[in-house]
py3Dmol code that shows the C-alpha trace and the ligand (Angstrom):
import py3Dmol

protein = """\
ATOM      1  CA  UNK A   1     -66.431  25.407  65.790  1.00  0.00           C
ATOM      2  CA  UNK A   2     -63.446  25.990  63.671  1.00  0.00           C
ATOM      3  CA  UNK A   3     -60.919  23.224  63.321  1.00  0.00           C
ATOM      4  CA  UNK A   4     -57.533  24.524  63.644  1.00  0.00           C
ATOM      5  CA  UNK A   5     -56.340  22.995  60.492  1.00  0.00           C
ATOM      6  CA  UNK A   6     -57.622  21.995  57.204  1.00  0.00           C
ATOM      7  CA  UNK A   7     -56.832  19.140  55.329  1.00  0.00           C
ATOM      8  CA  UNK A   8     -55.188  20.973  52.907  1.00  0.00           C
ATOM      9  CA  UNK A   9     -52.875  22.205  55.869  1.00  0.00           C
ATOM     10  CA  UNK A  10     -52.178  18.837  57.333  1.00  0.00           C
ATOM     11  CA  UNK A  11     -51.083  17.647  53.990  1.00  0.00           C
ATOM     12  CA  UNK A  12     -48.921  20.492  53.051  1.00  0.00           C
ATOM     13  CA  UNK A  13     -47.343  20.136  56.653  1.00  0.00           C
ATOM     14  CA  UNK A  14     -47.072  16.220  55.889  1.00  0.00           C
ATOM     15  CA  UNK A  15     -45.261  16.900  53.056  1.00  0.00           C
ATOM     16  CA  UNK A  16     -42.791  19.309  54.398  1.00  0.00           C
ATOM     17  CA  UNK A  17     -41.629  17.119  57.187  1.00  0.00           C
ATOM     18  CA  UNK A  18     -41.419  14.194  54.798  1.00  0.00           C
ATOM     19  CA  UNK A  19     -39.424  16.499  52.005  1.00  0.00           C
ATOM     20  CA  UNK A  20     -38.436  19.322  53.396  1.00  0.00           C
ATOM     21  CA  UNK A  21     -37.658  22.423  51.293  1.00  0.00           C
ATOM     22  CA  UNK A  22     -35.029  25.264  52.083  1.00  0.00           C
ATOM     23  CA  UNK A  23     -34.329  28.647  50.602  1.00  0.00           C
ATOM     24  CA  UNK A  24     -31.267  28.721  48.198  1.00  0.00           C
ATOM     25  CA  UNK A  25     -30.069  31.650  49.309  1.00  0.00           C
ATOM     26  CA  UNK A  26     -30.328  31.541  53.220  1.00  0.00           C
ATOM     27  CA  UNK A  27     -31.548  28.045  53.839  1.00  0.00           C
ATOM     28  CA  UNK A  28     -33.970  28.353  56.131  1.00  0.00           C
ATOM     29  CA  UNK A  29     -36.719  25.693  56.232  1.00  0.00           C
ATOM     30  CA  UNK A  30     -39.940  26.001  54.247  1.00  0.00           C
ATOM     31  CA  UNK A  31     -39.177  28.151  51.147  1.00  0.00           C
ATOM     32  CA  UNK A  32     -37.052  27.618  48.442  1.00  0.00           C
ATOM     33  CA  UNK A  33     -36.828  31.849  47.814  1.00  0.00           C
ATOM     34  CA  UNK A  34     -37.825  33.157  50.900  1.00  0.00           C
ATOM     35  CA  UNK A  35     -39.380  36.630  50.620  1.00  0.00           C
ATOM     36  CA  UNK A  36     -35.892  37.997  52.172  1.00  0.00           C
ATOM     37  CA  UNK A  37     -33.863  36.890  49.727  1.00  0.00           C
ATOM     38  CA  UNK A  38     -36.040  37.609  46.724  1.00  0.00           C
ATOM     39  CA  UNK A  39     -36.317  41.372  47.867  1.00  0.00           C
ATOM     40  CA  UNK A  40     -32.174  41.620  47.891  1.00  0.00           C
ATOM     41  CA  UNK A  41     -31.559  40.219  44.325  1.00  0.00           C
ATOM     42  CA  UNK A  42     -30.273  43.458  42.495  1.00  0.00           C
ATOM     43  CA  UNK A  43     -32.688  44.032  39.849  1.00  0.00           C
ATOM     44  CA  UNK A  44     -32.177  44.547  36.172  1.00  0.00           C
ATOM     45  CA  UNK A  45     -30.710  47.718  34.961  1.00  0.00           C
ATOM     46  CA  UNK A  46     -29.815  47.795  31.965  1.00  0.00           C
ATOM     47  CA  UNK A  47     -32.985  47.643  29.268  1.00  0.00           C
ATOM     48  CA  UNK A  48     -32.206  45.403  25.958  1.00  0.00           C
ATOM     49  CA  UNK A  49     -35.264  46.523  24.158  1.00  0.00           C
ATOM     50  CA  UNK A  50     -38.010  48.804  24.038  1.00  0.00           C
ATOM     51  CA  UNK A  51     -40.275  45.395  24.085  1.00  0.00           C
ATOM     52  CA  UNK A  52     -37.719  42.982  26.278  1.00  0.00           C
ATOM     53  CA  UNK A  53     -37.766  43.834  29.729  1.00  0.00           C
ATOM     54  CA  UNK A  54     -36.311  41.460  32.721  1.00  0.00           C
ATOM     55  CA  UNK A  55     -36.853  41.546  36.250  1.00  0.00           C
ATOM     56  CA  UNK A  56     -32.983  40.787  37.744  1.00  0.00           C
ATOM     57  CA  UNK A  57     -29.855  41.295  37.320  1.00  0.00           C
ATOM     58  CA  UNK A  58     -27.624  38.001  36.219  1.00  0.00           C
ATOM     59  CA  UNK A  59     -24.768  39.161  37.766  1.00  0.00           C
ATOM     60  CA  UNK A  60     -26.236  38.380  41.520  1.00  0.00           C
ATOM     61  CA  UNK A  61     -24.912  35.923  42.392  1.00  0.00           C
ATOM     62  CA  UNK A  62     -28.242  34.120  44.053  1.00  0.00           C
ATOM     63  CA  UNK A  63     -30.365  34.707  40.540  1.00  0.00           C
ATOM     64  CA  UNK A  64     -27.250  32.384  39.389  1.00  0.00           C
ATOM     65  CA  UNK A  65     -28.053  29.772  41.391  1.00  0.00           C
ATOM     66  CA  UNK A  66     -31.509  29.746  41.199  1.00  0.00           C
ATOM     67  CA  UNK A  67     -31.615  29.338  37.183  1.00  0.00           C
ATOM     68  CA  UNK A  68     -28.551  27.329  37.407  1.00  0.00           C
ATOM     69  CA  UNK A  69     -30.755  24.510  39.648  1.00  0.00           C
ATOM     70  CA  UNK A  70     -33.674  25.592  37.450  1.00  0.00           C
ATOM     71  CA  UNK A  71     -31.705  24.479  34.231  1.00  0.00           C
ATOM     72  CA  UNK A  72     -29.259  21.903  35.268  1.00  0.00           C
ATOM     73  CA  UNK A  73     -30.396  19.717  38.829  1.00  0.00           C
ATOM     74  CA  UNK A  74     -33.746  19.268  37.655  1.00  0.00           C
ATOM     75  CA  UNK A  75     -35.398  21.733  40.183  1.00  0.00           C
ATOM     76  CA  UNK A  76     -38.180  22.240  37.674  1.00  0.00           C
ATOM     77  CA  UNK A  77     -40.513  23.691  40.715  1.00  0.00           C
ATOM     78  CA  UNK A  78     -37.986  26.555  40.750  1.00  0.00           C
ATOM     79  CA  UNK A  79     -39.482  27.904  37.302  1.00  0.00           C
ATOM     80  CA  UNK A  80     -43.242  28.103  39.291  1.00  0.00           C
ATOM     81  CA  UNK A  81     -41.735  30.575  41.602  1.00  0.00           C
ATOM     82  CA  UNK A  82     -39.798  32.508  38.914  1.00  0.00           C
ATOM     83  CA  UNK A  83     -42.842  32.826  36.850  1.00  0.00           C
ATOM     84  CA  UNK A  84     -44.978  33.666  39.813  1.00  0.00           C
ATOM     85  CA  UNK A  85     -42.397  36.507  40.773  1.00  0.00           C
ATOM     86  CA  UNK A  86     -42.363  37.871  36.787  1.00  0.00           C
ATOM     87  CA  UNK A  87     -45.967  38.388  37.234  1.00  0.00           C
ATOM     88  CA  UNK A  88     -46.230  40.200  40.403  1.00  0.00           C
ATOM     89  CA  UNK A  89     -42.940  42.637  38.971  1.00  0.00           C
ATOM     90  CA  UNK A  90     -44.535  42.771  35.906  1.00  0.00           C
ATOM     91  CA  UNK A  91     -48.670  43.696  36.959  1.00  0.00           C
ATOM     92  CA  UNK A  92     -48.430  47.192  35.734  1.00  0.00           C
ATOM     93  CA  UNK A  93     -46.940  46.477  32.266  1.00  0.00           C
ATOM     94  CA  UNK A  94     -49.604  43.714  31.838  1.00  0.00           C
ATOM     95  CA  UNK A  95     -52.353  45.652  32.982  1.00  0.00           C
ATOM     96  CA  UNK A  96     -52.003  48.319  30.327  1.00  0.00           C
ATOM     97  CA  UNK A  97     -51.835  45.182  28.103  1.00  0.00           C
ATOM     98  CA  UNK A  98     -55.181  43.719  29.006  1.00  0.00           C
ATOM     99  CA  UNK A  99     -56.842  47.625  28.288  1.00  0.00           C
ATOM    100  CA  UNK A 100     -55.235  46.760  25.066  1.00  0.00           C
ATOM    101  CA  UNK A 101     -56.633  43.684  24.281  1.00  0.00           C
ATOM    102  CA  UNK A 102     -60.500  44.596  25.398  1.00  0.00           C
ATOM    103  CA  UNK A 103     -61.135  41.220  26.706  1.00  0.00           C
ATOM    104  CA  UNK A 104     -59.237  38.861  24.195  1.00  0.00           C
ATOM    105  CA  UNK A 105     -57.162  36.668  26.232  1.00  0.00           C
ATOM    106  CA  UNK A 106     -52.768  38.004  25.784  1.00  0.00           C
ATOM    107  CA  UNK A 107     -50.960  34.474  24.647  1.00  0.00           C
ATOM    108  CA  UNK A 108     -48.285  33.930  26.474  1.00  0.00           C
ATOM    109  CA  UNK A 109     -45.276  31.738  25.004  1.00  0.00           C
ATOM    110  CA  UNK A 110     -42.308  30.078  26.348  1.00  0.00           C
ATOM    111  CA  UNK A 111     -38.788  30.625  24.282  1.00  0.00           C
ATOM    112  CA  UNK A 112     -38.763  26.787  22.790  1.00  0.00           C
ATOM    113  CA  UNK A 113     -35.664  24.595  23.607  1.00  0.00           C
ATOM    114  CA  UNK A 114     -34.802  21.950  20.916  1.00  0.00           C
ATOM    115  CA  UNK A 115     -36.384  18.297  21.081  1.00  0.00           C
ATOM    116  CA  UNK A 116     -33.091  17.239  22.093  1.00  0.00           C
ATOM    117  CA  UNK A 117     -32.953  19.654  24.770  1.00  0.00           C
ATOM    118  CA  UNK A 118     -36.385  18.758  26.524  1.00  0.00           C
ATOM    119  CA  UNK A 119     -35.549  15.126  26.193  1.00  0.00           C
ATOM    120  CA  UNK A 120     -31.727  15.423  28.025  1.00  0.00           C
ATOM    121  CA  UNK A 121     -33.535  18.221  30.605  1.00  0.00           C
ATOM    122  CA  UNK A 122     -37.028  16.516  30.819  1.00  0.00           C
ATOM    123  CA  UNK A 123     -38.248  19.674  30.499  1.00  0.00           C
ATOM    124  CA  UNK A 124     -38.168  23.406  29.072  1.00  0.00           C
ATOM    125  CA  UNK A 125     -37.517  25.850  31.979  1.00  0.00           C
ATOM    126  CA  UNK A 126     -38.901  28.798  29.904  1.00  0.00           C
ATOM    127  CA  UNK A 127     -41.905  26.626  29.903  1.00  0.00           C
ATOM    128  CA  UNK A 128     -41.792  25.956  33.772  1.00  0.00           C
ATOM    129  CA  UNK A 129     -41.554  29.636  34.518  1.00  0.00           C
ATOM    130  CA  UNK A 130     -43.956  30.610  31.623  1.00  0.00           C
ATOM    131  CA  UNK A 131     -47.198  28.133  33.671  1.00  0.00           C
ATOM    132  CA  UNK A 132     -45.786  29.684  37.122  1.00  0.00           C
ATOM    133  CA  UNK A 133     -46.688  33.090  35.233  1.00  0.00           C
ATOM    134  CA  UNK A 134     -50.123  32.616  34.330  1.00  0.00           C
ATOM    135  CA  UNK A 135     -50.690  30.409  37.202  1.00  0.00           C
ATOM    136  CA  UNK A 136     -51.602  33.428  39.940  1.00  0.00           C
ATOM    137  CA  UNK A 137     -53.857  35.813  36.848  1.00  0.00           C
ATOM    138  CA  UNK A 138     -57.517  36.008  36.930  1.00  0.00           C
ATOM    139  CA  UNK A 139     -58.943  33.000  34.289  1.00  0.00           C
ATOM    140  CA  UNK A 140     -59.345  34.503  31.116  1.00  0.00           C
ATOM    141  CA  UNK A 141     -56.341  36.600  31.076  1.00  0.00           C
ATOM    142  CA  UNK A 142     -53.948  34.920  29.538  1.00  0.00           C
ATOM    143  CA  UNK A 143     -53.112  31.699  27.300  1.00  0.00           C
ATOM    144  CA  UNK A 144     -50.204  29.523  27.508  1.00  0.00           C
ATOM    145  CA  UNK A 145     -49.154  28.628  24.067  1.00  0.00           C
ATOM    146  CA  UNK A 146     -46.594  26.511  23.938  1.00  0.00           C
ATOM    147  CA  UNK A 147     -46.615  24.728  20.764  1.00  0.00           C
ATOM    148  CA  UNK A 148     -46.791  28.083  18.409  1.00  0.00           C
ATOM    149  CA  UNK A 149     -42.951  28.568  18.120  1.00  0.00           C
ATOM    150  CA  UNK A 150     -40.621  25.676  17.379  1.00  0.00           C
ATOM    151  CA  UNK A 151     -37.400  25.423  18.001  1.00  0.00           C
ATOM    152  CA  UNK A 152     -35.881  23.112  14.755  1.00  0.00           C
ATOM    153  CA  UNK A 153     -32.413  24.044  14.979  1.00  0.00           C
ATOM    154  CA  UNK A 154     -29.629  23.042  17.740  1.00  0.00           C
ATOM    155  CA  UNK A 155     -27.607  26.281  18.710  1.00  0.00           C
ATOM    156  CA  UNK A 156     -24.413  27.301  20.565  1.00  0.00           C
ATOM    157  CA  UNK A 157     -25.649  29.022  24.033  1.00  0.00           C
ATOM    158  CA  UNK A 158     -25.808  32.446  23.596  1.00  0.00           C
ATOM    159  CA  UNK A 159     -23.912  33.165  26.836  1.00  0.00           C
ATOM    160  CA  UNK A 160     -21.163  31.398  25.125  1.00  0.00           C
ATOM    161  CA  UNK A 161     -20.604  33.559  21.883  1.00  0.00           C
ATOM    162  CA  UNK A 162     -19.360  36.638  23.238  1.00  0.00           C
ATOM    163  CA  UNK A 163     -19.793  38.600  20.240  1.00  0.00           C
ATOM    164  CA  UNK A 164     -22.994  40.888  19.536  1.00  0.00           C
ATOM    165  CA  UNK A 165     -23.091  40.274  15.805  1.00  0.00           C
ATOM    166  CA  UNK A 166     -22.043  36.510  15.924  1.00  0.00           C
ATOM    167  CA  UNK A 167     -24.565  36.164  19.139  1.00  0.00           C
ATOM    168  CA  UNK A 168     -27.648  37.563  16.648  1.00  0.00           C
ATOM    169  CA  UNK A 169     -26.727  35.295  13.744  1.00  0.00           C
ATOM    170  CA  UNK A 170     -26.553  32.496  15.892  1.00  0.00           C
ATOM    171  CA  UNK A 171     -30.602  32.789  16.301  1.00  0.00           C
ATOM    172  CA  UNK A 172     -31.016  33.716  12.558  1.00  0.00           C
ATOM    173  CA  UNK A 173     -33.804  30.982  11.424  1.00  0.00           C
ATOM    174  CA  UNK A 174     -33.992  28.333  14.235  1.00  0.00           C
ATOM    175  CA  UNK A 175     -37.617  29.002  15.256  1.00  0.00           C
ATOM    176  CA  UNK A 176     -40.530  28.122  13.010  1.00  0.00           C
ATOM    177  CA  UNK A 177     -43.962  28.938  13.727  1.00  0.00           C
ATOM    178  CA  UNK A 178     -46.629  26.267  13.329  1.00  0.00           C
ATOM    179  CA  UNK A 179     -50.611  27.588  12.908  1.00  0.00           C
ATOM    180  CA  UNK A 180     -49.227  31.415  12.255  1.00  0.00           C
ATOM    181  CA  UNK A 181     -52.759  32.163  12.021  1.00  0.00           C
ATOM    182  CA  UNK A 182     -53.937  32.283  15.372  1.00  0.00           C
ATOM    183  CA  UNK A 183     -51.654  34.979  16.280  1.00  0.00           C
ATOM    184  CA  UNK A 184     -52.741  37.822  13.460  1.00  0.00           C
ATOM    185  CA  UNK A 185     -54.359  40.183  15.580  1.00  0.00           C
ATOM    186  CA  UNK A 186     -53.303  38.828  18.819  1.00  0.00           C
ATOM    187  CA  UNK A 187     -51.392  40.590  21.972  1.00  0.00           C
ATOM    188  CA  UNK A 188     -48.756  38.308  23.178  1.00  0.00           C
ATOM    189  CA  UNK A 189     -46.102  37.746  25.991  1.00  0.00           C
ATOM    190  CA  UNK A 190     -42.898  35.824  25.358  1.00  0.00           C
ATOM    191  CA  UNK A 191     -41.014  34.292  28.419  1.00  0.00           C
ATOM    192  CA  UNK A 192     -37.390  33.494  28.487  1.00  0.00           C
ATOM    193  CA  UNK A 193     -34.755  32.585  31.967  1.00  0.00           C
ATOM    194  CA  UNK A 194     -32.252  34.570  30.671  1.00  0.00           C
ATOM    195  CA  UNK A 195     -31.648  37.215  28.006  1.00  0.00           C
ATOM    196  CA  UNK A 196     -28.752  38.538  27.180  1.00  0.00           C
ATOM    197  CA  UNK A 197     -28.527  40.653  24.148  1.00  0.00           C
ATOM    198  CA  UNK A 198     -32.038  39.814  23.248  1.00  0.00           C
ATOM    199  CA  UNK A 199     -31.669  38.160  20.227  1.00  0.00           C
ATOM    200  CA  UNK A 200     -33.259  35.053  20.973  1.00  0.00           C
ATOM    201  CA  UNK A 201     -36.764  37.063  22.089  1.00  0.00           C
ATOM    202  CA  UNK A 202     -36.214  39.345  19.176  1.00  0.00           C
ATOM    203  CA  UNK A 203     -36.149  36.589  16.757  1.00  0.00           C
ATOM    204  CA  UNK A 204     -39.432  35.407  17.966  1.00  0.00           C
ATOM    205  CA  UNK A 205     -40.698  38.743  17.802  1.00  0.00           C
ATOM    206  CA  UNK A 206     -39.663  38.721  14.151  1.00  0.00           C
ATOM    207  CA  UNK A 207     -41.931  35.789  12.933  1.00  0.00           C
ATOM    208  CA  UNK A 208     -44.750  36.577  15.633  1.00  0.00           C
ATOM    209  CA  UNK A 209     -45.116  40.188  13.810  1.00  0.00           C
ATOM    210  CA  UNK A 210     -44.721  38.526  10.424  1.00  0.00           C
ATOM    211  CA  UNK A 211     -47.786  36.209  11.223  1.00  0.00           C
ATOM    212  CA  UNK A 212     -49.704  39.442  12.055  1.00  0.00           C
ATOM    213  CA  UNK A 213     -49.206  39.686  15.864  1.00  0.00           C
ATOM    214  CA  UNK A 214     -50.256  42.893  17.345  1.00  0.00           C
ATOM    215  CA  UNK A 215     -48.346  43.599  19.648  1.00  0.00           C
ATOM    216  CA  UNK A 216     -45.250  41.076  21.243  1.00  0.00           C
ATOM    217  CA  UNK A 217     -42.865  42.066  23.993  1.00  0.00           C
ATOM    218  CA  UNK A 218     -40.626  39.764  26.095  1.00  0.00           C
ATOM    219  CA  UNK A 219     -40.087  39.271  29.658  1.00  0.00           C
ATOM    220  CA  UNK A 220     -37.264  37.263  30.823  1.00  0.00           C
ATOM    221  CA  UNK A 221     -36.717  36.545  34.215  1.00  0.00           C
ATOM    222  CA  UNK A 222     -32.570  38.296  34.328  1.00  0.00           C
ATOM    223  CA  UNK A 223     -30.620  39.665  32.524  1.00  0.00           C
TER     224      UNK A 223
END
"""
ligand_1 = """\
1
ZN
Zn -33.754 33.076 52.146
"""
view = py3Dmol.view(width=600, height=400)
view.addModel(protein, "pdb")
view.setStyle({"model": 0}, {"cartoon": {"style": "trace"}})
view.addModel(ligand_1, "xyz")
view.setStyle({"model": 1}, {"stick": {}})
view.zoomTo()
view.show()
């Protein structure tokens, strides 16, 4: 005989009556995105780069909210669902990667926040979204690699320069890479929340192909 429920299922229904979770953008009980609400965030029209693609559009006003909670009211579990959403929007582009890469795993890093940053936050929400991302893949696919590209430099918001020009010499030289040499040869994914002229994820791009990276392109999560 089959039970009903599994234990699994009892605690996961435990847990929701204890802590209940509601959708940010309709409220109803037991998701914190339901599938409803996810499918009417306008998606992402404009392209940056050839290599930086995002998934919405930062002007709805839900997407907002949901990397505003992300970032600021320590809603870290917001970043799992994010990252799970990048790779289901994402599948196609990633499997023409993985005929790429002929079985290597593709690394996939997190755009670093500073020390300072992680320690006011508690965490990096690039790196939140970046372990919802490779959380739903096959094992072996890809590698989270969060420790490659260092942030050493505090830096104004991007979203708060409005200029192009000063917005790309903002990023100039804050990363640093640390073991370069794992990369040469490699195929690799970078993960940002937002994006907005691309300059942060091109900057990374820039030391990732000077370490001998393959190929790099960026997803971000809206733009
Ligand atoms: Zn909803």
């Amino acid at each position: 005989m089959k039970l009903p429920f599994n234990s699994l299922q009892i605690k996961n229904s435990l847990l929701d009556t204890l802590f209940p979770i509601y959708c940010l953008g309709c409220s109803v009980k037991g998701e914190i995105l339901c599938r409803d609400c996810t499918q009417k965030i306008r998606l992402a029209e404009r392209e940056t780069d050839r290599n930086i693609l995002a998934m919405f559009d930062y002007r709805d006003p839900l997407i907002k909210k949901v990397i505003w909670e992300l970032k600021y009211h320590h809603k870290r579990y917001l970043g799992g669902k994010l990252g799970q959403l990048l790779y289901e929007f994402f599948m196609e582009d990633i499997s023409e990667m993985k005929i790429d890469v002929s079985g290597r795993s593709i690394f996939v890093i997190p755009v670093p926040i500073s020390n300072k940053k992680t320690k006011i936050r508690g965490y990096n929400q690039a790196l939140t979204i970046a372990k919802g991302f490779c959380h739903p893949a096959p094992a072996g696919i890809f590698e989270l690699k969060d420790k490659i590209i260092i942030k050493k430099i505090e830096t104004l918001p991007q979203a708060r320069i409005t200029n192009r020009q000063q917005r790309l010499k903002n990023v100039r030289g804050i990363f640093e890479i640390k073991n370069g040499d794992i990369v040469k040869g490699r195929t690799i994914i970078i993960i940002d929340d937002v994006t907005t002229t691309g300059g942060t994820i091109s900057e990374i791009i820039k030391i990732l192909k000077k370490s001998g990276a393959k190929s790099v392109v960026g997803f971000a999560v809206a733009h």
